[in-house]
C-alpha positions in Angstrom: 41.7 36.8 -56.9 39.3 36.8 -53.9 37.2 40.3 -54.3 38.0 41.3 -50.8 41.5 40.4 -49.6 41.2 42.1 -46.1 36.6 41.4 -45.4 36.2 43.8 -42.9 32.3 43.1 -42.5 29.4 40.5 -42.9 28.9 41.5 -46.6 32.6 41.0 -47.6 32.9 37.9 -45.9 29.7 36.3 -47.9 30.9 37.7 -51.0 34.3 35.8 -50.4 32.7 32.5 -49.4 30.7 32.7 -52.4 33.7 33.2 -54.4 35.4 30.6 -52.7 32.7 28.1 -53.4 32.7 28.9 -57.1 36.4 27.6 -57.0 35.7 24.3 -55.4 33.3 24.0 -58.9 36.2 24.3 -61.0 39.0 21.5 -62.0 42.1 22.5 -59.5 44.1 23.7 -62.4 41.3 26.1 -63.3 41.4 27.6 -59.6 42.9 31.1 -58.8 45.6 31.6 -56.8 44.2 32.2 -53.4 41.5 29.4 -53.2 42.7 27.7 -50.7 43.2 30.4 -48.0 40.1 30.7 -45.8 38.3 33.8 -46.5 39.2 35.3 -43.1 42.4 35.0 -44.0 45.3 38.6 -44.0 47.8 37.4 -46.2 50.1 40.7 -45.6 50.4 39.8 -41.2 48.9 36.4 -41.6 46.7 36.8 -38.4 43.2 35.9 -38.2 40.6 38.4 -38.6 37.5 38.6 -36.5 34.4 38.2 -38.3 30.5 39.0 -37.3 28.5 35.7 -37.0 25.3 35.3 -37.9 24.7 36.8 -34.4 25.9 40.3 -34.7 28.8 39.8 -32.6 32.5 39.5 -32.9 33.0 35.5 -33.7 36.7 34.6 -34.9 36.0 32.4 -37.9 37.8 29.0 -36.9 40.5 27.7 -39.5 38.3 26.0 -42.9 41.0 25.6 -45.3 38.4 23.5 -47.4 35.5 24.9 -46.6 32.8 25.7 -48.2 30.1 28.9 -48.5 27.6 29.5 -45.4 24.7 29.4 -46.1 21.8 31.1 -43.6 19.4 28.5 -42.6 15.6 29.2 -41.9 14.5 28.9 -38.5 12.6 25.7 -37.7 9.3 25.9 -36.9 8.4 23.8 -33.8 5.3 22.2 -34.1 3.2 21.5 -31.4 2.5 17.7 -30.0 0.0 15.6 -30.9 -2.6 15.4 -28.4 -2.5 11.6 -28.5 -6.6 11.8 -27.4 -7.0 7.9 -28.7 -5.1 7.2 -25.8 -8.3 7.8 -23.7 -10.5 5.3 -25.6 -7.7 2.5 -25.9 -7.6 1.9 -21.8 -10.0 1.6 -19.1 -9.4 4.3 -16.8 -7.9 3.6 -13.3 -10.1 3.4 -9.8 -8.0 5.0 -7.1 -10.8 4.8 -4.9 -10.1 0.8 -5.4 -6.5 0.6 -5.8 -5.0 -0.2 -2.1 -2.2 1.5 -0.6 1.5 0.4 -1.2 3.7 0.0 1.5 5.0 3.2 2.9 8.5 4.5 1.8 10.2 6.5 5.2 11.5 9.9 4.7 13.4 11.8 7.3 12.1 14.5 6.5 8.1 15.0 6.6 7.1 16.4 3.0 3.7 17.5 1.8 2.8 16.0 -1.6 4.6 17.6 -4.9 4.1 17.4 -8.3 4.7 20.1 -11.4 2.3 21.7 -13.3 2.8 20.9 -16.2 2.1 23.8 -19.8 2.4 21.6 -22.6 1.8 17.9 -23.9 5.3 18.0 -24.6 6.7 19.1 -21.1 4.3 16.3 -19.2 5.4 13.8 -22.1 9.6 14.5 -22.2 9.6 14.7 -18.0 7.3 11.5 -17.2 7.2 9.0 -20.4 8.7 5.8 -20.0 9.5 7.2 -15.8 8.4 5.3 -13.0 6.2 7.1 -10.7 4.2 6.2 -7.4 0.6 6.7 -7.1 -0.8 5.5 -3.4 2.9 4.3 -3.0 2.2 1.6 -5.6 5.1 1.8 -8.7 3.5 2.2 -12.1 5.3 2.8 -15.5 4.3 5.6 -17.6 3.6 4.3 -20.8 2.0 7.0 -22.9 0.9 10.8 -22.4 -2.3 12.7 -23.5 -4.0 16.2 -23.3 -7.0 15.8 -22.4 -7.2 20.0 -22.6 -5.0 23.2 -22.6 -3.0 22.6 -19.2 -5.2 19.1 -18.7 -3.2 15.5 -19.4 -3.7 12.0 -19.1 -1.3 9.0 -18.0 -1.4 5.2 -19.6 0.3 3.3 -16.6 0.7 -0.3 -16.0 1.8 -1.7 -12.4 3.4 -5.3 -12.5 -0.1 -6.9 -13.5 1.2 -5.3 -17.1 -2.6 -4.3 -17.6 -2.4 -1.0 -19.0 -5.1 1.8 -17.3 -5.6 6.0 -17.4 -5.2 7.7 -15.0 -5.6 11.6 -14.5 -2.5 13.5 -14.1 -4.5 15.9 -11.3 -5.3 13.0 -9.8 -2.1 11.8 -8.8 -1.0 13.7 -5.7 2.6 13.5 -5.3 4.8 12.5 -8.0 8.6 12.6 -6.0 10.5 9.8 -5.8 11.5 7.2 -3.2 14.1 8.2 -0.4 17.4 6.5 -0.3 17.2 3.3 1.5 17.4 -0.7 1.1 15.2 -2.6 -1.1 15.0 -6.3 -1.5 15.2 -7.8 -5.3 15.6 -11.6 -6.0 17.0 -12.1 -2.8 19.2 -9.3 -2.2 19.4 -6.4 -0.5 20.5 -2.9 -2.4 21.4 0.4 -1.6 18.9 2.3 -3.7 18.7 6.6 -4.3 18.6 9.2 -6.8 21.7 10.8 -8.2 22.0 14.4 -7.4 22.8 15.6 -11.2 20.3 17.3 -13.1 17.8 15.2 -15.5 15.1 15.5 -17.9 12.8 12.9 -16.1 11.2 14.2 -13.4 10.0 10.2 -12.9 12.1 7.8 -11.5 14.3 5.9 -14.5 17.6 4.1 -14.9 19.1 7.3 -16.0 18.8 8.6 -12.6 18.4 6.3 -10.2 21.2 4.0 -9.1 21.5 0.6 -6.9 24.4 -1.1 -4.6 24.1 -4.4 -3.7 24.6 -4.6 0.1 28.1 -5.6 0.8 29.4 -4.7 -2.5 31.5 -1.4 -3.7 30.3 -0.6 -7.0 27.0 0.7 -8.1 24.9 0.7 -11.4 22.0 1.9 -13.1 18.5 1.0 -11.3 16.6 -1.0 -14.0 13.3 -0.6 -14.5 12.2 -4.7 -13.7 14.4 -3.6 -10.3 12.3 -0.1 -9.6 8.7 -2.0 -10.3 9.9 -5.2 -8.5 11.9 -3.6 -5.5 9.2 -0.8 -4.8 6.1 -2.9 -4.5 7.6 -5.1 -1.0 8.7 -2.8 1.9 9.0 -4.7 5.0 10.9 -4.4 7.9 12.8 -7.0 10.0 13.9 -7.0 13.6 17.1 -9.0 14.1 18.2 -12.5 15.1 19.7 -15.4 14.7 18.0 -17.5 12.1 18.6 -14.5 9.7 22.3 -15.7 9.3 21.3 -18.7 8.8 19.2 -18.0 6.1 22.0 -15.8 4.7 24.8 -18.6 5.0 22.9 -21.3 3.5 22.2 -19.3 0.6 18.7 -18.4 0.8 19.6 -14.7 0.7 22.1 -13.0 -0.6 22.0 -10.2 1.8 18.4 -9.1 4.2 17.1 -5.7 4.9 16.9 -4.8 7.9 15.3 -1.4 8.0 15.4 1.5 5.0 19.0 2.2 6.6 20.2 -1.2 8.2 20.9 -4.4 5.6 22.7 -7.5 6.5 24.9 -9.3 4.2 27.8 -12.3 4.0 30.8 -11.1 4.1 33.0 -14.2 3.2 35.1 -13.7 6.8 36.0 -17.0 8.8 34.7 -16.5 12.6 32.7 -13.3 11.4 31.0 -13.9 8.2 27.9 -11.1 8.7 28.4 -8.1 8.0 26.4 -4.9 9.0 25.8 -2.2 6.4 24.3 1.4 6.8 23.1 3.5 3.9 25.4 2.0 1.5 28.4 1.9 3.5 30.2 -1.1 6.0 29.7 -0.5 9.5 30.6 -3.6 11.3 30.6 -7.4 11.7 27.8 -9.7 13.9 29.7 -10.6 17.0 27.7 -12.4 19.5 24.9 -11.0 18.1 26.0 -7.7 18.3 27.2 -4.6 15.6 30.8 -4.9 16.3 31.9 -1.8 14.4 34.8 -1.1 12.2 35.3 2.3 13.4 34.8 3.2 16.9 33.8 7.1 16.2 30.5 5.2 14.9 30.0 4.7 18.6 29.0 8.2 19.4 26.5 10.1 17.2 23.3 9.2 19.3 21.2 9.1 15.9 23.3 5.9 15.3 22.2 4.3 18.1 18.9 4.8 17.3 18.7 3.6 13.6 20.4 0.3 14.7 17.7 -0.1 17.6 14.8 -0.2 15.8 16.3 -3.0 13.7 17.1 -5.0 16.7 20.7 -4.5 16.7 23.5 -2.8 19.9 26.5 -0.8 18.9 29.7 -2.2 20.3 33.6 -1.7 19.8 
């Protein structure tokens, strides 16, 4: 028989599970009568009893009618990440005083520069390896991560030359990434932003960045190839005619406009341009004109505005 039918504490429970372990040792024909009851087990109101886990605290033990004894585990010891200081002799270290300015990604919102500090190798290596990040609005990929010294790290980037180079993690000024807005790749125009849910990467990566092609319902991860690609060629264009041309004759897929305003061929007889607005349909090209789908879209002032400066008038 179990030596405690009723365990009533820590003690009694190991001495049953060690009991209980001895059975599973033995032939079945060899095993006592209670074997197969979980240790937690009240025969006499056949009810569970709570148990203390290896906590302290009250923890119902879950239904194990084959289980086996528990046995304590020694807490790991975490060791601390390699420094990875070859890193600084394998590349030749980046010249920001040479490297020109990308083109410049519009906020709404005028934000001074922001970056984390950063304790540990392993913090600066889980949040920005393998992230794209932009240093003088140029993309580069975070390839590896060093410590140079206690609270001091190193980045191995490569832009799209593919030529690895260090660069000094106090050195880069602002590591945020891009505001939502269009961004051409292969001849398309897509919807492009961060999803709101919580990440490791503090870089930009397909695991938290998605893209919509213009026109299009469905969205998917943002690739790397599309972040480096997409990133490195902001340009805005005004309006007019030829640009449906170019869209109908299959040049282009779909045009950006501005970081809010993106064209695209909509498939419609008499009205095959359509107008998008971050992410969403807003009208067709009707005489040259933003014929909207939804005359409310006539009001907000703001509207107006954005569709100016790409050239375009509002009308119902």
């Amino acid at each position: 028989m179990r030596p405690h039918r009723n365990p009533i504490n820590q003690g009694q429970f190991e001495e049953n599970h060690a009991w209980r372990a001895q059975q599973f040792i033995l032939p079945r024909e060899r095993r006592e009568e209670d074997w197969n009851y979980d240790s937690a087990w009240r025969i006499d109101d056949e009810e569970w009893m709570p148990g203390y886990g290896p906590d302290g605290f009250i923890d119902p033990f879950a239904p194990a009618r084959f289980g086996v004894a528990r046995r304590e585990r020694e807490p790991r010891q975490r060791e601390d990440m390699d420094r990875n200081a070859g890193m600084l002799r394998k590349y030749p270290e980046l010249n920001l005083d040479k490297l020109p300015d990308g083109p410049e990604i519009t906020r709404d919102i005028k934000l001074p520069p922001f970056k984390i500090d950063y304790d540990t190798h392993e913090q600066i290596h889980q949040k920005l390896n393998g992230t794209i990040i932009l240093i003088k609005n140029q993309p580069f990929t975070v390839m590896e991560t060093a410590e140079i010294k206690k609270g001091e790290f190193a980045l191995a980037v490569y832009g799209n030359e593919r030529e690895p180079r260090v660069v000094y993690y106090k050195d880069i000024a602002d590591c945020r990434g891009i505001a939502p807005g269009y961004f051409v790749y292969r001849g398309a125009s897509y919807w492009t932003y961060r999803i709101p849910e919580r990440q490791n990467s503090q870089g930009m990566h397909q695991r938290n960045m998605r893209m919509k092609a213009a026109g299009q319902q469905a969205d998917t991860a943002a690739r790397p190839e599309f972040l480096m690609s997409a990133l490195g060629v902001v340009k805005d264009v005004i309006y007019s005619n030829n640009l449906q041309d170019m869209i109908l004759g299959g040049a282009n897929q779909s045009i950006r406009l501005t970081n809010r305003v993106s064209l695209y061929n909509t498939g419609k007889k008499g009205a095959p341009i359509g107008v998008e607005y971050c992410g969403r349909d807003l009208g067709l090209i009707v005489h040259d004109q933003c014929k909207v789908y939804d005359e409310a879209d006539l009001g907000p002032s703001w509207l107006h505005k954005d569709m100016m400066q790409a050239g375009l008038n509002l009308t119902a």
